[in-house]
N, C-alpha and C positions, 0 to 999 in steps of 0.2 A: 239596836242602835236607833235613837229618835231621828226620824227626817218629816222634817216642815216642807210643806211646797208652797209656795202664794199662787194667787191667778185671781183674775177678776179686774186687771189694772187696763187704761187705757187712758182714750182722747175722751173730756167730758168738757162741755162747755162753761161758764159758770153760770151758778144755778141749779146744776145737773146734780145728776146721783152717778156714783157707781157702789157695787157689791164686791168686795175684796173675800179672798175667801182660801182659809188654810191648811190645807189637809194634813195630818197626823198618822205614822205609823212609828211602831219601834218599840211604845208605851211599855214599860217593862209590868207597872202600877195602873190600875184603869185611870183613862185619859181624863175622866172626873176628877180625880185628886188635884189634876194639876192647874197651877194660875194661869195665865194665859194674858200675853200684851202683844198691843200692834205698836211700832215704831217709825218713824219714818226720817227720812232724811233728805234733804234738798240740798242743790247742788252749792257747794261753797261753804256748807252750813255743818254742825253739831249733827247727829243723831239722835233723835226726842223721843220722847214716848208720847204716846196719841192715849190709850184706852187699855184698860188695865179688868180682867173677869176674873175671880177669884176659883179657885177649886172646891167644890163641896156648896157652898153659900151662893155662890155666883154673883157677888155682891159685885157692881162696877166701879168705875172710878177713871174720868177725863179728864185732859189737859185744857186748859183754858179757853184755848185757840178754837176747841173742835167742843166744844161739851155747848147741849143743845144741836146739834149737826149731824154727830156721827155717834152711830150702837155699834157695840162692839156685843155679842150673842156667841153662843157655841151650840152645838146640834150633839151630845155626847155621844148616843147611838153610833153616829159615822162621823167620831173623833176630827169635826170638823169645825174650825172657830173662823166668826164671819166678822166682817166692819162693815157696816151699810153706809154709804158716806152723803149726805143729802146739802142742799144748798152749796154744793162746791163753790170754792174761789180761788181764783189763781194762784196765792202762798197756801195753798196744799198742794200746790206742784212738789211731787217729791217720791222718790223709792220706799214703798212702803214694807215694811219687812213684820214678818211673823216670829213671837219668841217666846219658850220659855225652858227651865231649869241649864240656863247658858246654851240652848242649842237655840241658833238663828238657820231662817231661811234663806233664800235666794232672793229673795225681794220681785216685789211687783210696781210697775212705775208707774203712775197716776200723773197725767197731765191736765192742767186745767187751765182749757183758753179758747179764747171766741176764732 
């Protein structure tokens, strides 16, 4: 059974960085094959996709808001995919969740404010 953990979320000012970061067990298939997206959601709002790591290729792929800002990277060894989140601003306030082949995480919350 796949389970996602997030960790890495907190208080960041803006401008700030944080490191989001999601650990993987369960992989039936090496955790290489698989795609890999962070998502996030703020309060009142839709649930968006932020960054997108392909399996095999690792080719990426960002949402508007956040491209230029935020790397989305994976560590395959220790089945572990990261989002480095730099120049924060306060509409990335939001629960950022780790996902892929339909199994989602518990989310990690990411606040951004002076």
């Amino acid at each position: 059974q796949v389970q996602l953990v997030e960790s890495g979320g907190g208080l960041a000012q803006p401008g700030g960085s944080l490191r989001l970061s999601c650990a993987t067990s369960g992989f039936t298939v090496s955790f290489t094959h698989y795609t890999m997206k962070w998502f996030r959601q703020a309060p009142g709002k839709e649930r968006e996709l932020v960054a997108t790591i392909t399996g095999i290729s690792d080719n990426t792929n960002y949402s508007d808001p956040v491209k230029g800002r935020f790397t989305i990277s994976r560590d395959n060894p220790r089945k572990t995919l990261y989002l480095e989140m730099n120049s924060l601003k306060p509409e990335d306030t939001a629960v950022y969740y780790c996902y892929t082949a339909g199994i989602w995480g518990q989310g990690t919350q990411v606040t951004v404010s002076s």
